[in-house]
N, C-alpha and C positions, 0 to 999 in steps of 0.2 A: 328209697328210704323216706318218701315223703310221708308216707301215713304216722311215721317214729317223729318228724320232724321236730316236734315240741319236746319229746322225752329223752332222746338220745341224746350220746355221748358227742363233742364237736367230732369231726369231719377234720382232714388234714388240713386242706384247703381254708378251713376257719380261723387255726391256731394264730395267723398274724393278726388279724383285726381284735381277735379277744385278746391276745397279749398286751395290743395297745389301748384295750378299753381298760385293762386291769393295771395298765403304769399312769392314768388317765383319773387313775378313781382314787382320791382325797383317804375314802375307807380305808380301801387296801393297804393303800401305803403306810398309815397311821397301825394297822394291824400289824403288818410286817415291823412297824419302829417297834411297837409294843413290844412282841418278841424275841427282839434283841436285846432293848437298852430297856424295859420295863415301862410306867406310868410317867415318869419324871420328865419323857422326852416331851410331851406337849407343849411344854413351858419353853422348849426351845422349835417347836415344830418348824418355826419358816425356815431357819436353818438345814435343819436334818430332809424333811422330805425333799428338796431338790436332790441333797446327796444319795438318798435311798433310790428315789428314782434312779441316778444317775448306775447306782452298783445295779440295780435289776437290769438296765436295759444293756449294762452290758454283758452281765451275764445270760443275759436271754438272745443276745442281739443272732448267734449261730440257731432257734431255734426255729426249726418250718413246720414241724410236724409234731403230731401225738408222741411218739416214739422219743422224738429230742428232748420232748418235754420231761418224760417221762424218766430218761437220762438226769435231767435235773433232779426231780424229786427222789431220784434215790441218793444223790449226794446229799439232800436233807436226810433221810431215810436213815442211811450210812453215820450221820453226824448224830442223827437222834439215839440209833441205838446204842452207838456206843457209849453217849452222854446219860442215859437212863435207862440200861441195862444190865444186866451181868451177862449177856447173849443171847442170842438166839437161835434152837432147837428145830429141827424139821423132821417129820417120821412117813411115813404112806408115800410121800410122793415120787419116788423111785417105784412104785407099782403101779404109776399113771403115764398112759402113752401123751407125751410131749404134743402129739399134732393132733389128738382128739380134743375137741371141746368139751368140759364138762359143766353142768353146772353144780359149784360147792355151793353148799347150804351150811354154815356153819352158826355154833351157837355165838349168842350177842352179850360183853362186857362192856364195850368200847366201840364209844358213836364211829370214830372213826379207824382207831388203829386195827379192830378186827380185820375187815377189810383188806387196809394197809399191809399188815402181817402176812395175808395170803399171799397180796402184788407180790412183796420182799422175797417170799417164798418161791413163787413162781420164775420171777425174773434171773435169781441167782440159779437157779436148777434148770436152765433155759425151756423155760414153758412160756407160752403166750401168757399178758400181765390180761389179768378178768376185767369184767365189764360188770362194774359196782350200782347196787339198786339203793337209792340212798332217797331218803324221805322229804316231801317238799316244804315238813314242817322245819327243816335244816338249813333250810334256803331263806334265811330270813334278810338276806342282803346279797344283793346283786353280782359282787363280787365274790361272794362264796359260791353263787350258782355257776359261775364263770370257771373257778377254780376247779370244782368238783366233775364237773362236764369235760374241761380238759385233760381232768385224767380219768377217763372214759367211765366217768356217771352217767346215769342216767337216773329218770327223776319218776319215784313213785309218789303218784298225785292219793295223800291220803286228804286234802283238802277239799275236793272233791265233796258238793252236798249234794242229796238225792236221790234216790235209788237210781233214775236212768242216767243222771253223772258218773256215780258210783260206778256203775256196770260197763261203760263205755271208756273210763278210765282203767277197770282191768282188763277189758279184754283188747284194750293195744298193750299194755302191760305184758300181760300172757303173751298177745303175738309177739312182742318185740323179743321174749325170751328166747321164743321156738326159734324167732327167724335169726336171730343172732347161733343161738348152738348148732341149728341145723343148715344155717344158707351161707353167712358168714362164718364158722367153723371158730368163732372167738367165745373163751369160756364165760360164765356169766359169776358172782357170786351174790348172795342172798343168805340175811340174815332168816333164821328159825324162827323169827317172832318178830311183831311190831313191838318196836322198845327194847331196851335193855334188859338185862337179867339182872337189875337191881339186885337183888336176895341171895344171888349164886346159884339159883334152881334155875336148869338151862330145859326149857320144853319146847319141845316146836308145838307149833298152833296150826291145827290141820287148815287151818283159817287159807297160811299162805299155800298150801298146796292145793286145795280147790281155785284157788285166785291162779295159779300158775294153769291149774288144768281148764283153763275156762277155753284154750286154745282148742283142746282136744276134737278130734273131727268122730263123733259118733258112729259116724253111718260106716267110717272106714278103718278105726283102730278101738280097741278097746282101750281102757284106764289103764293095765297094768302095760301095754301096749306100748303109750302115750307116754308113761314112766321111766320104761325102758330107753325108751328113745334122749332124752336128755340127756340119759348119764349120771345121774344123780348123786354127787358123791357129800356125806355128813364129814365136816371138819369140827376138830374141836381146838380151840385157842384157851389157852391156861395162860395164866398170867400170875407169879411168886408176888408181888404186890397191885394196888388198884389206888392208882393215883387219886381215883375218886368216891374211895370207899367214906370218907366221913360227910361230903354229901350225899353222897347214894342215903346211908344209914340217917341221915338229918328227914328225908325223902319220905323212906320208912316209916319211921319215928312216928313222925306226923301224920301220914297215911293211917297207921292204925290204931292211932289216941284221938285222930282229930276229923276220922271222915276222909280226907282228903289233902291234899298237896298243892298249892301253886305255885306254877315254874314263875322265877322273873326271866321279863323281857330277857331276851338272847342268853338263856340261861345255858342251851345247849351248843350254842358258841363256846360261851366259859368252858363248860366241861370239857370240849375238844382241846382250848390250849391245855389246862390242867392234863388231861389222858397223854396229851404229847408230850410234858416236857418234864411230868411228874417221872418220882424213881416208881419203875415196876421187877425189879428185879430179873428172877431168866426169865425168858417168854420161851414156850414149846405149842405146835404146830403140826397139830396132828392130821394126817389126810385119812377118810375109811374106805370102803370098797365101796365102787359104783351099785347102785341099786340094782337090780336085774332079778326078776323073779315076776310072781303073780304076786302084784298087789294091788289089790280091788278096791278099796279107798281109801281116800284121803288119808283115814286115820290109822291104816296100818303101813304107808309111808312114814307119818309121823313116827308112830311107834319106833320103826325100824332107824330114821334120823336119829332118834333119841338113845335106842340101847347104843349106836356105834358113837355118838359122842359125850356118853357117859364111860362108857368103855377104854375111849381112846385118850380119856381129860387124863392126861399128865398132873399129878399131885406136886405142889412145895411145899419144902418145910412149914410155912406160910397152914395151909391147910392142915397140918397136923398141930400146929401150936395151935390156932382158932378152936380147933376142937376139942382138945384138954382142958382149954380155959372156959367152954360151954359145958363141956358133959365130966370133966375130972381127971381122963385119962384118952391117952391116943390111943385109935382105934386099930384093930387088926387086921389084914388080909385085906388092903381096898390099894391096888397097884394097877395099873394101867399095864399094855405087852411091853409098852417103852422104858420102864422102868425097872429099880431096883428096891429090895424092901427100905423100907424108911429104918432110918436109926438119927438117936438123941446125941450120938455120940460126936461130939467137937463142933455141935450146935446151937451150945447152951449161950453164948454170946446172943447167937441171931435170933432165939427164942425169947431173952432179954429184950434185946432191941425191938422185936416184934409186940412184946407186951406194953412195950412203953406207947406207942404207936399208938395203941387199942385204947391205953390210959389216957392218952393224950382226949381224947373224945369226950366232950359232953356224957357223964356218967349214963343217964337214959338211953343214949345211942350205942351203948359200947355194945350191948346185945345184937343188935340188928349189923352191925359192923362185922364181928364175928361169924355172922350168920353166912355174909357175904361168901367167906374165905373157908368155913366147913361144913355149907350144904353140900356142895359137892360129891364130899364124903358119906352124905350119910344117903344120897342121891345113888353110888354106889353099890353101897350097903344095901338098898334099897332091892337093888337092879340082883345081886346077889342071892 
């Protein structure tokens, strides 16, 4: 694993010394008080961080490995959903063999809970938890790199300047994917797109499937070959609310009155606490059939990612209220196989509540908010 050494996920053998880099580091600790006890705690920080330290290290103190660790975070996992959910939904993956490695490509809402939502997925249905491609513009503090690697990230270098940088950071990228599904037998997951799906239009970007295929050995398999081999399965993640639809929509906004956008400093930090701790309502979690056929390129990969997770996106209420307040009226005939027809009836409460939500928002952004929560639909419609 030395060629991965910079990109991969820690090593079992690692998890004590980064555990005590991570009780070690001022950040961390100050993160972890923020998310308890809010802003307020600074003011008493010499106080609280010895105690914070004191509760981590002993809850950490049984842990050796990736696996123990990983024990822990679903006790967060377990505390989060219940604290900012109505539940959570799982479909396709009783048609996935448990000891085959796949890799899911699923569409991107959420920097981190996409992801997370598969582990949750996997772990309770006892399938091996994936091995997450998480971007190094995310890594903007030491301790997140830490975090993220101990529950088996791995780091795509989009920082990378140069063509010959560029090209030598995908192509250990690419090998680390093969040799992870094919040598090590652990699934991978990978977002459809660099970025989020601000808008709610979920596309995959044949971008990342050339980058994936850059492994491909010419002389010995072809592309659709090479494809097969993966296992390539489209996931699609729905989410009833979006913790972070009024800045996504501020994002927008500005994007297309103003030219362009700037993120502040650790802006994509913020949005991770926000996505975890925000109400999202049900979350559903759809798995689709592994890839397998002739496909010749890149872009009819894409294609085929795209029709099974527009196909498979589970609608909320959410989605059909967004759409009557853009277009006048809910739309007909756009249901997922997991579902059942939509009806208004003993949901005029939630539709209330939802519109106030949307009012709540700076008047200019209510549009592009909306958007978020009934592209999908008309994505659909579209596909129809």
């Amino acid at each position: 694993m030395g060629t991965f050494a910079d990109i991969r996920p820690y090593n079992d053998d690692e998890v004590p010394p980064v555990l005590e880099r991570l009780l070690a580091d001022d950040e961390f600790i100050s993160a972890i008080a923020s998310l308890r006890l809010g802003a307020w705690h600074k003011r008493v920080s010499f106080l609280l961080y010895p105690l914070v330290r004191f509760i981590l290290r002993r809850e950490l103190r049984n842990v050796c490995n990736v696996r123990d660790f990983q024990a822990i975070v679903k006790k967060y996992m377990d505390a989060m959903v219940k604290s900012s959910t109505k539940g959570i939904t799982v479909s396709g993956l009783d048609e996935l063999d448990p000891k085959k490695a796949y890799l899911f490509m699923s569409n991107h809402r959420d920097i981190a809970l996409d992801p997370a939502f598969v582990n949750y997925a996997m772990y309770h249905n006892n399938h091996d938890t994936v091995r997450i491609a998480i971007g190094d513009n995310l890594l903007t503090k030491p301790y997140v790199s830490d975090l993220m690697r101990i529950n088996k990230s791995f780091i795509v270098r989009r920082s990378a300047k140069g063509p010959r940088q560029i090209l030598a950071a995908y192509r250990q990228l690419s090998a680390y994917i093969r040799h992870s599904i094919e040598e090590d037998n652990n699934p991978i997951w990978i977002a459809q797109r660099e970025g989020r799906a601000k808008d709610g239009n979920d596309r995959t970007e044949p971008a990342i499937i050339k980058m994936i295929a850059i492994s491909q050995n010419k002389k010995q398999e072809t592309f659709a070959e090479f494809i097969n081999k993966l296992h390539l399965v489209p996931v699609a993640i729905s989410y009833e609310l979006d913790p972070c639809d009024g800045a996504k929509a501020k994002e927008l906004y500005e994007t297309q009155t103003q030219g362009g956008y700037q993120k502040a400093e650790h802006e994509d930090v913020e949005s991770i606490a926000t996505g975890i701790s925000g109400d999202k309502g049900c979350v559903h979690i759809s798995f689709g059939e592994p890839l397998h056929g002739n496909f010749e390129t890149p872009e009819l990969v894409a294609a085929e990612v795209d029709r099974q997770v527009i196909s498979n996106y589970v609608l909320h209420p959410s989605n059909f209220f967004a759409y009557k307040m853009l277009y006048g009226d809910y739309p007909k005939g756009v249901y997922s196989n997991q579902q059942k027809s939509f009806s208004i009836a003993g949901l005029e409460a939630e539709e209330a509540a939802f519109k106030r939500r949307i009012e709540a928002l700076p008047k200019e952004h209510q549009p592009y908010a909306l958007g978020i929560y009934a592209n999908t639909i008309t994505r659909k419609q579209a596909q129809d």
